[in-house]
Z-matrix of the N, CA and C atoms (Angstrom, degrees):
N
C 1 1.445
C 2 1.535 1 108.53
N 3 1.218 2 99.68 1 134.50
C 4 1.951 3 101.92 2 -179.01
C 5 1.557 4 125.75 3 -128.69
N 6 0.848 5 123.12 4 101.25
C 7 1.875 6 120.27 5 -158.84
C 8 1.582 7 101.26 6 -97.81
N 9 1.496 8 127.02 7 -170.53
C 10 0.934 9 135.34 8 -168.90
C 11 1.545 10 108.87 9 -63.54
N 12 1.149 11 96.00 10 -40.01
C 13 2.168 12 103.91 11 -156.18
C 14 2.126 13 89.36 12 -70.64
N 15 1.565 14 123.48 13 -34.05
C 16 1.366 15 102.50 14 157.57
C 17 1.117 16 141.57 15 -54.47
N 18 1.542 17 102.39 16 -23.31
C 19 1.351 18 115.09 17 -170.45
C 20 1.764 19 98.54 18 -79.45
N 21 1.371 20 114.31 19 -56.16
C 22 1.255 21 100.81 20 -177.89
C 23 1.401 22 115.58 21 -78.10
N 24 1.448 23 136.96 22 -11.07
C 25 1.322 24 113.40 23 147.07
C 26 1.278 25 122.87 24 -45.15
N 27 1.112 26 118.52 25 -85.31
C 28 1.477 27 119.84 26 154.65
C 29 1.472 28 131.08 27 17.18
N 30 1.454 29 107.63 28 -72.03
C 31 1.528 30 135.55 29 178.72
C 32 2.114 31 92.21 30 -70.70
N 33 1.174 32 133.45 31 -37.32
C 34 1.572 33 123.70 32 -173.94
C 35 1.503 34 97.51 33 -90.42
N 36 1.301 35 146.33 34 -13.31
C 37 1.397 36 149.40 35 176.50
C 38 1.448 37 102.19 36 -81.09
N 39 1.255 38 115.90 37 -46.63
C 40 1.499 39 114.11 38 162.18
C 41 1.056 40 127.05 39 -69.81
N 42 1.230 41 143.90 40 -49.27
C 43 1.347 42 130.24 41 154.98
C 44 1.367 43 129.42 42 -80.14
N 45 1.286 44 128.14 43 11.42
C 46 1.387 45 124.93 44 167.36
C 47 1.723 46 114.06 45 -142.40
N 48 1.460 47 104.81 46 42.11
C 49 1.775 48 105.21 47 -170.90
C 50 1.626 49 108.05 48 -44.28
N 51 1.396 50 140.16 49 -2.21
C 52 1.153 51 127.86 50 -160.54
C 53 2.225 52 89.86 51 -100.56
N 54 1.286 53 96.74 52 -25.12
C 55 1.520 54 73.84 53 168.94
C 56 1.410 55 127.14 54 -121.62
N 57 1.565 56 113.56 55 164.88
C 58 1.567 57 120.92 56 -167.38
C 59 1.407 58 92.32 57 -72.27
N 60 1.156 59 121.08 58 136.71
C 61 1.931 60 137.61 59 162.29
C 62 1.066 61 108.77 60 -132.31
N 63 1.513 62 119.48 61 27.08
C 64 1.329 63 108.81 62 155.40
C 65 1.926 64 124.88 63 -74.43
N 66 1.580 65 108.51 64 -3.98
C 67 1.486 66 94.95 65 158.98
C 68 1.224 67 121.41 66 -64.31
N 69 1.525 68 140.50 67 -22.41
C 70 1.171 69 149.80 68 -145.65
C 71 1.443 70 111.51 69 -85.07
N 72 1.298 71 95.96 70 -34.46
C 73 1.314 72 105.53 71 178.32
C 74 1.506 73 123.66 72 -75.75
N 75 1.797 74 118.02 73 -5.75
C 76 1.042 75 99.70 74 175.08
C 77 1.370 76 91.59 75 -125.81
N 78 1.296 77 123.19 76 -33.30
C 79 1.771 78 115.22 77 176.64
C 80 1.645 79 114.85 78 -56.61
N 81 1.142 80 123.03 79 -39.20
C 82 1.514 81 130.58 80 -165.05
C 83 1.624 82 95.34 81 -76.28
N 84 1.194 83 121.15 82 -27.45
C 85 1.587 84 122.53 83 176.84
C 86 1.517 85 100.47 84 -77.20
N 87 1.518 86 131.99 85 -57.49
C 88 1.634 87 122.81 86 -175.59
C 89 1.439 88 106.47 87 -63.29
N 90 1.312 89 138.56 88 -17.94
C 91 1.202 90 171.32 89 165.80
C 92 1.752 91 107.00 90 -43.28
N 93 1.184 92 111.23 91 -52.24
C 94 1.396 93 146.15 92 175.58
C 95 1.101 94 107.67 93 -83.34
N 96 1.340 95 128.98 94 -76.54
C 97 1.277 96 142.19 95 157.44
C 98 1.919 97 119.88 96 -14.51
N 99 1.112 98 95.52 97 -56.49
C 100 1.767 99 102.97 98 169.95
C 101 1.333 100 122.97 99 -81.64
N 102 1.297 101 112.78 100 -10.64
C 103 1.398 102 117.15 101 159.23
C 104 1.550 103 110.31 102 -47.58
N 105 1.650 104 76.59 103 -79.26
C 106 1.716 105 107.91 104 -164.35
C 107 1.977 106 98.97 105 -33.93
N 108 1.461 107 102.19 106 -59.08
C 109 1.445 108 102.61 107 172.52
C 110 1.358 109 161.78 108 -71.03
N 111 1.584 110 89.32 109 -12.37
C 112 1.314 111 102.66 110 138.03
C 113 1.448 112 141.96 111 -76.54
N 114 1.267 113 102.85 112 -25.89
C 115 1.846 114 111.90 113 159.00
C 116 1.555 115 113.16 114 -56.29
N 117 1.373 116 103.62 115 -61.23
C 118 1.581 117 101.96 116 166.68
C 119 1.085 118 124.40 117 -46.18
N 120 1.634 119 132.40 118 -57.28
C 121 1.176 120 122.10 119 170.03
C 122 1.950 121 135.62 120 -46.52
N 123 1.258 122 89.63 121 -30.71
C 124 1.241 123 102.75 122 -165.44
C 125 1.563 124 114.12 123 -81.73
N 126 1.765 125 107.12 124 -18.10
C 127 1.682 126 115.41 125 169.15
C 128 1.094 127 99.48 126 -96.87
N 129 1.273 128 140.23 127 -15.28
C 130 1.465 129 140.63 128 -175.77
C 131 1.974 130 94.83 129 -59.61
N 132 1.714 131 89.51 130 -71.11
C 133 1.620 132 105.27 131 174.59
C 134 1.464 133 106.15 132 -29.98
N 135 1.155 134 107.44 133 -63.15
C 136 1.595 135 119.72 134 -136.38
C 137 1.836 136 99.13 135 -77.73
N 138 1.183 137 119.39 136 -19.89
C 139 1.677 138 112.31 137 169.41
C 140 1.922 139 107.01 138 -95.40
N 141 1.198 140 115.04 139 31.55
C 142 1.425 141 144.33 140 142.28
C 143 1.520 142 126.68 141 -108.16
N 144 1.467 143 115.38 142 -0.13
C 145 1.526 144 111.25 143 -175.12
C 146 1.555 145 108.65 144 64.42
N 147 1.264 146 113.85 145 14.53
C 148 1.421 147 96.49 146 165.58
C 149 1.564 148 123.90 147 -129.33
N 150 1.766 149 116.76 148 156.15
C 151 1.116 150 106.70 149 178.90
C 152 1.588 151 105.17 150 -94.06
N 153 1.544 152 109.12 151 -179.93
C 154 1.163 153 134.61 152 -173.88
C 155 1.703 154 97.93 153 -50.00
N 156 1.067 155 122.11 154 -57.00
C 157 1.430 156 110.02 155 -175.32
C 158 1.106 157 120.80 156 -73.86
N 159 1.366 158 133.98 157 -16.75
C 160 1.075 159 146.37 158 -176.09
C 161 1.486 160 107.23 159 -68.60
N 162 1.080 161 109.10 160 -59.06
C 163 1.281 162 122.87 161 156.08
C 164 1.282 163 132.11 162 -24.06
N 165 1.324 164 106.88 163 -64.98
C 166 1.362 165 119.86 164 147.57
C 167 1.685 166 140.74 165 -8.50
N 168 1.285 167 85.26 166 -76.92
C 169 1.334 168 112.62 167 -178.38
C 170 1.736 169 105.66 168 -75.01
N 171 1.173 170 100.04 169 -33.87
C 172 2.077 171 95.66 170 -178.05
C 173 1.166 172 76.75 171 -83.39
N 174 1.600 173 147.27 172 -73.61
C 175 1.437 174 103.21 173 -145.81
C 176 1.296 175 146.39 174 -67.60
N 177 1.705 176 96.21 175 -16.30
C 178 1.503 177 114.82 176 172.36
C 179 1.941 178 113.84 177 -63.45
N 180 1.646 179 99.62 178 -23.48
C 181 1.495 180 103.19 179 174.36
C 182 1.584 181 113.85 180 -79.71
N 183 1.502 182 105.70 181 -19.35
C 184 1.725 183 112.07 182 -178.54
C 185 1.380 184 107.68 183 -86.95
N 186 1.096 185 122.75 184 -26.91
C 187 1.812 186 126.50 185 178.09
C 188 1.627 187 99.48 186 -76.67
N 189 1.151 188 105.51 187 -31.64
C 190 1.892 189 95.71 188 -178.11
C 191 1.296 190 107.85 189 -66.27
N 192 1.184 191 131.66 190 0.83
C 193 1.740 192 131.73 191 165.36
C 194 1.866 193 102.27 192 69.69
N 195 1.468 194 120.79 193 -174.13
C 196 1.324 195 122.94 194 -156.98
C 197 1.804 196 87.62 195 -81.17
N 198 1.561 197 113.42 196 123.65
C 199 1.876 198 104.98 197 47.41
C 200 2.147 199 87.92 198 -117.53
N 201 1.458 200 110.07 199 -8.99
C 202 1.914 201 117.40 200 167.68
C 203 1.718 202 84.74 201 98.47
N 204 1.234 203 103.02 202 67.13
C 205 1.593 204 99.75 203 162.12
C 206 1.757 205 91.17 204 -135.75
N 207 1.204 206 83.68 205 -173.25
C 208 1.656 207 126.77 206 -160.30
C 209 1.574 208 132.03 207 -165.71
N 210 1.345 209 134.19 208 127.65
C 211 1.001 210 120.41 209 171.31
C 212 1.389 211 111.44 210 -92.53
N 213 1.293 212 121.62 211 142.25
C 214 1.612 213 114.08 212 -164.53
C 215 1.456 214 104.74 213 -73.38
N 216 1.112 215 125.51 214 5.79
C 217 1.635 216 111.40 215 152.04
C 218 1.350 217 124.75 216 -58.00
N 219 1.734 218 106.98 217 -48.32
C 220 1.623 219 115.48 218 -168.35
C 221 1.689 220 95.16 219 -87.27
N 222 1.614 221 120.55 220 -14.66
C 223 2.043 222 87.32 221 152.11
C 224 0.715 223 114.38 222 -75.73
N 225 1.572 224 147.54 223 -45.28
C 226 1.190 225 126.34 224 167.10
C 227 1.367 226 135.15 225 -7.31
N 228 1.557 227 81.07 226 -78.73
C 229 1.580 228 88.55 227 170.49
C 230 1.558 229 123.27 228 -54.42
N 231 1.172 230 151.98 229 -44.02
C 232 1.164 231 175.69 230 -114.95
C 233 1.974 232 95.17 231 -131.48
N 234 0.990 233 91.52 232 -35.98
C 235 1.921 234 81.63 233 -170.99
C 236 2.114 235 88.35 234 -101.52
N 237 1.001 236 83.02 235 -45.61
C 238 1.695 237 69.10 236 -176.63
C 239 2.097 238 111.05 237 108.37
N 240 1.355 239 90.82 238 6.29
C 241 1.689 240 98.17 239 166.14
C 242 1.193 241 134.57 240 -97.26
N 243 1.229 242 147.06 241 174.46
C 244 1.173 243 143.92 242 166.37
C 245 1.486 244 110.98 243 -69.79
N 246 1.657 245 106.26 244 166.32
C 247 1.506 246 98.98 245 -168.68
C 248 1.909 247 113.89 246 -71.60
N 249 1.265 248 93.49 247 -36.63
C 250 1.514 249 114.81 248 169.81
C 251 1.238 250 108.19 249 -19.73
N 252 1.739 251 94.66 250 -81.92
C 253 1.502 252 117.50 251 178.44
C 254 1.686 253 109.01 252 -30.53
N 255 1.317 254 113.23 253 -68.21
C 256 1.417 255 129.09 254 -178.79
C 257 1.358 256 116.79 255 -42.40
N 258 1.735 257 121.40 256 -46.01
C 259 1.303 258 109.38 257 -177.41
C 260 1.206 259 93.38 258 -63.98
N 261 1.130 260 144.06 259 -66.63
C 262 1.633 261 130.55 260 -154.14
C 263 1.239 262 132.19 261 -83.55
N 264 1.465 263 108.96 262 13.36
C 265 1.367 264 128.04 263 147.84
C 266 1.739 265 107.78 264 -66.55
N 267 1.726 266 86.59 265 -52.63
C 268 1.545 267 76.42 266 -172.00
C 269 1.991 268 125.93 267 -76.15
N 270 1.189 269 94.01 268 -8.47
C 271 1.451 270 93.10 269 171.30
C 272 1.202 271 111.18 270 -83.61
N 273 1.479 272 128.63 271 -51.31
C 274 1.611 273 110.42 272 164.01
C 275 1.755 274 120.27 273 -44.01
N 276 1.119 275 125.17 274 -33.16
C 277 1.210 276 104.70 275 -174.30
C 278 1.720 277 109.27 276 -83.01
N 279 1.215 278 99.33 277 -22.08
C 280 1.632 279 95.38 278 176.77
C 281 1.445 280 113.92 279 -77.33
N 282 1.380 281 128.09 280 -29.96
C 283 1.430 282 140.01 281 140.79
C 284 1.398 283 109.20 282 -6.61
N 285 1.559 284 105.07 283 -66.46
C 286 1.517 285 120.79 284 -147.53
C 287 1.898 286 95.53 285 -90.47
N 288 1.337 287 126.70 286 -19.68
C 289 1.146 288 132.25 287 163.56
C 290 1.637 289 99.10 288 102.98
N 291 1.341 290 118.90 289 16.73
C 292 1.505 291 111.59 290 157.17
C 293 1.166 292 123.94 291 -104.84
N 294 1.571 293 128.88 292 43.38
C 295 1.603 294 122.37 293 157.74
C 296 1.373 295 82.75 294 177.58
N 297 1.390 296 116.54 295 160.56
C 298 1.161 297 148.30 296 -178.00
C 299 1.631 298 133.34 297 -145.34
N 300 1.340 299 124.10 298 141.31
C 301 1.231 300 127.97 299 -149.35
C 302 1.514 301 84.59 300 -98.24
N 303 2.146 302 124.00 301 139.10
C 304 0.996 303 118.11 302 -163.55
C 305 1.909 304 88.85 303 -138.63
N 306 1.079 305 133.25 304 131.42
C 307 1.464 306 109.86 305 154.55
C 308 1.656 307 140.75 306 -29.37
N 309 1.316 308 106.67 307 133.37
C 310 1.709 309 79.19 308 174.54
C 311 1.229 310 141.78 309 -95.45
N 312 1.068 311 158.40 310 105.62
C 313 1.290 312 129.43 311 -116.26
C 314 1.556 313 113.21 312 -102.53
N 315 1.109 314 95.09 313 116.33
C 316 1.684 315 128.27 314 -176.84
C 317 0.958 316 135.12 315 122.58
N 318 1.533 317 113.01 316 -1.61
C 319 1.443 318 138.18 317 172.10
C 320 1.817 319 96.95 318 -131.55
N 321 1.744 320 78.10 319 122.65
C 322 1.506 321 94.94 320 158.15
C 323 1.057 322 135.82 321 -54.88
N 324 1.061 323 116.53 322 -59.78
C 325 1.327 324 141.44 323 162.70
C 326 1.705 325 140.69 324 -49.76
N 327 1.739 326 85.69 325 -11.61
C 328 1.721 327 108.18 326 -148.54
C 329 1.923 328 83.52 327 -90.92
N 330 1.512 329 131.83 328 160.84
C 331 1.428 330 122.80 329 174.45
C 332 2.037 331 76.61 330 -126.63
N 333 0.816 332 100.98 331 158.78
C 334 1.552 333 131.32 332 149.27
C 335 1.597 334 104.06 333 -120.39
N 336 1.724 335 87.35 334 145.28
C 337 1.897 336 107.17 335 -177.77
C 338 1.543 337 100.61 336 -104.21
N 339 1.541 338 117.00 337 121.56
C 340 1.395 339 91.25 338 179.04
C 341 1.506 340 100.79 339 -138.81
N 342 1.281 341 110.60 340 147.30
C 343 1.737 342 126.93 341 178.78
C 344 1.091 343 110.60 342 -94.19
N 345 1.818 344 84.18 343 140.56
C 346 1.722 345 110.26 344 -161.76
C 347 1.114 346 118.29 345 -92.19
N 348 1.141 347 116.81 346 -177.93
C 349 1.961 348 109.16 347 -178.58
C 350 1.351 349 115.16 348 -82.53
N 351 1.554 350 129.87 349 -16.55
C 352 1.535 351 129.27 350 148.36
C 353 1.386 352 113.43 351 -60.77
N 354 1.747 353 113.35 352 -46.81
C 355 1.460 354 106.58 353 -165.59
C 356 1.812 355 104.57 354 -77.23
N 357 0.853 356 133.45 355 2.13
C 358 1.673 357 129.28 356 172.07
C 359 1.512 358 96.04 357 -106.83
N 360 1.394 359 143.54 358 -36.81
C 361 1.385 360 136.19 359 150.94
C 362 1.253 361 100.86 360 -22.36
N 363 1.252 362 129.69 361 -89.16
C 364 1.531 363 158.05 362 -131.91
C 365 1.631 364 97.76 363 -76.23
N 366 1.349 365 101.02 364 -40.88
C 367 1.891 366 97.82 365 174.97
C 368 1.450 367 123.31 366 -89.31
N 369 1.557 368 91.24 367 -30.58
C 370 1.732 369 91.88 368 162.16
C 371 1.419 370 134.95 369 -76.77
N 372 1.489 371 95.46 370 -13.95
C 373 1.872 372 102.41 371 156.82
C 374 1.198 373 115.01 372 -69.83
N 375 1.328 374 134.32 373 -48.79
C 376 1.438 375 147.74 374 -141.71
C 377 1.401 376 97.29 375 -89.95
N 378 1.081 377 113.62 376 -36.08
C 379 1.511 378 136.44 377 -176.67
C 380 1.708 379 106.97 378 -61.93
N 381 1.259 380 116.44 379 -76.55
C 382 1.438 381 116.86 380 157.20
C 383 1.218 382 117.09 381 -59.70
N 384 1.386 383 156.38 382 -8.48
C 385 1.259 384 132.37 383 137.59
C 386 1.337 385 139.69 384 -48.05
N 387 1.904 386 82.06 385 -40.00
C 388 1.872 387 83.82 386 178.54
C 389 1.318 388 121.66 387 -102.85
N 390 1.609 389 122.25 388 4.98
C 391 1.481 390 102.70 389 144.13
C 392 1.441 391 119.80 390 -81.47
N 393 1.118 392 133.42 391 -3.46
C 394 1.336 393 141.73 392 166.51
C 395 1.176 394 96.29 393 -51.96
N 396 1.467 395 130.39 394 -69.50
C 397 1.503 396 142.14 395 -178.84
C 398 1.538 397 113.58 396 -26.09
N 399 1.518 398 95.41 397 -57.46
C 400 1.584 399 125.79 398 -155.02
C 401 1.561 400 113.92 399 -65.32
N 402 1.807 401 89.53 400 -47.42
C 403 1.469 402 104.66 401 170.81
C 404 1.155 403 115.70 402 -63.87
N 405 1.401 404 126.80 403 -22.98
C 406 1.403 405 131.91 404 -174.19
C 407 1.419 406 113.82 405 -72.90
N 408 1.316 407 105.25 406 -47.22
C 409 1.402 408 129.21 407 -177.48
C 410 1.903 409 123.23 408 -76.54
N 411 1.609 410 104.39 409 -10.90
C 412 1.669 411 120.26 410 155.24
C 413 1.388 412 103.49 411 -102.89
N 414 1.184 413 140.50 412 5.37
C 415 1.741 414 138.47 413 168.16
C 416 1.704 415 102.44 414 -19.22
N 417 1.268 416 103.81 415 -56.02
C 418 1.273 417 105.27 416 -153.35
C 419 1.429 418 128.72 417 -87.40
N 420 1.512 419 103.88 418 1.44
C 421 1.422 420 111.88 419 172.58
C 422 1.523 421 103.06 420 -120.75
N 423 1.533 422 90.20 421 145.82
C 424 1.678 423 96.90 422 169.51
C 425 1.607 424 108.10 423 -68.63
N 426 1.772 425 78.98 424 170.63
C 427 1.445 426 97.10 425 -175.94
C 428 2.013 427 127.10 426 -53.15
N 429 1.685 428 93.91 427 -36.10
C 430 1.412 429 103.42 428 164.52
C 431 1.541 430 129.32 429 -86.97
N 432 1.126 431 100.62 430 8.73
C 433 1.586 432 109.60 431 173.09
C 434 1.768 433 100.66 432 -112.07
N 435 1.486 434 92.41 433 -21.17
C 436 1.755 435 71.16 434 167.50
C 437 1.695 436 128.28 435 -98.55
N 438 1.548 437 86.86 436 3.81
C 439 1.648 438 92.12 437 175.57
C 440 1.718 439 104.19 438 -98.64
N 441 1.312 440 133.73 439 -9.74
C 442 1.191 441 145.49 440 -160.21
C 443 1.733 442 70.66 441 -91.07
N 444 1.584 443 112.88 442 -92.41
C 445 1.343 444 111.04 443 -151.56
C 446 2.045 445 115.64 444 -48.56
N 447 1.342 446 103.89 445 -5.71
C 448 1.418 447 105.63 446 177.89
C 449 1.556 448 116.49 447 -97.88
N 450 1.650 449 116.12 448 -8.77
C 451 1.168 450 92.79 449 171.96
C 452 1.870 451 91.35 450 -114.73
N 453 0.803 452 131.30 451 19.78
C 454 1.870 453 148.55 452 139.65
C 455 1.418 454 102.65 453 -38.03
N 456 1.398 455 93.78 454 -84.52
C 457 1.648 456 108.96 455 -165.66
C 458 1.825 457 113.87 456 -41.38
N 459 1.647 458 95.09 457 -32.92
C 460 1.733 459 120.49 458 -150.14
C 461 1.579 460 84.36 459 -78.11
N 462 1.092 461 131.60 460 -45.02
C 463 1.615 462 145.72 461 173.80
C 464 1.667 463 97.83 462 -46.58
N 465 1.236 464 104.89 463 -70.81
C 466 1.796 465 106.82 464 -174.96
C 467 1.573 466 122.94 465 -45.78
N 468 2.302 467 108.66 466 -50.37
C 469 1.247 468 106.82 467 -170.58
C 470 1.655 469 103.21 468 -81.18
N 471 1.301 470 120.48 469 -18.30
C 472 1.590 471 114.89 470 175.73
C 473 1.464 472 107.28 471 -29.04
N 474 1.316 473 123.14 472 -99.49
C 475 1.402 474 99.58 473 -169.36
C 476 1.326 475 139.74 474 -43.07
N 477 0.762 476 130.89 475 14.28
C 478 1.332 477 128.61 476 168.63
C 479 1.436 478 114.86 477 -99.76
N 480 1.463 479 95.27 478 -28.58
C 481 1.765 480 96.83 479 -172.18
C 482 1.816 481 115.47 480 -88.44
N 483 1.830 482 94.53 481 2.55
C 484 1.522 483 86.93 482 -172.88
C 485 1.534 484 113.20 483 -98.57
């Protein structure tokens, strides 16, 4: 089987034999790969009314287990934005009536972020849609090729995440 990313290996071996492009062959495919999945993700979201960040941010509040709060430091941390960014994530979503700003208790000063009974609706739909997607979209490999290529990948994003 031969897809595009051979072809343009292929096509840079011919015109540039002096260099190795054998990364190409596997980055230009995850490359592809995150396309494709971010499109998916993003209609998955989007027949939930929500965007990609939105998403985000409720699910990181749905993995924190009962009572689904957060102090908007640890989304931060967890989404990977600035705090900036974050407050006004979180005011649109409290806007929209999926999370709410709570005291923290023992600090005056302190807010806890906490998800509402629409906003864990809304992520727990979106949520089962898009592994629905996901699963759809590993169809084609077995089960040990999908644990091979997942602790593969887990090898590649390590550095970055340490």
């Amino acid at each position: 089987m031969i897809d595009e990313v051979d072809r343009i290996v292929e096509a840079w071996r011919r015109e540039r034999p002096d260099l190795d492009v054998a990364p190409l062959s596997v980055l230009s495919r995850v490359t592809r790969l995150a396309r494709h999945l971010d499109l998916a993700r993003r209609n998955a979201f989007a027949r939930h009314q929500l965007e990609v960040w939105e998403f985000d941010v409720l699910s990181a509040l749905r993995r924190a287990g009962e009572p689904y709060q957060l102090s908007p430091g640890t989304l931060v941390a967890q989404t990977l934005v600035t705090s900036g960014t974050m407050t006004n994530r979180i005011d649109r979503l409290a806007e929209r009536g999926l999370v709410e700003r709570r005291p923290a208790p023992g600090d005056r000063r302190g807010v806890l972020v906490h998800l509402t009974g629409e906003g864990r609706a809304r992520v727990d739909a979106a949520m089962e849609d898009l592994l629905r997607v996901e699963h759809e979209l590993l169809a084609g490999l077995a089960d040990d090729d999908r644990r091979r290529l997942a602790d593969l990948l887990r090898v590649l994003v390590a550095p970055f995440e340490a």
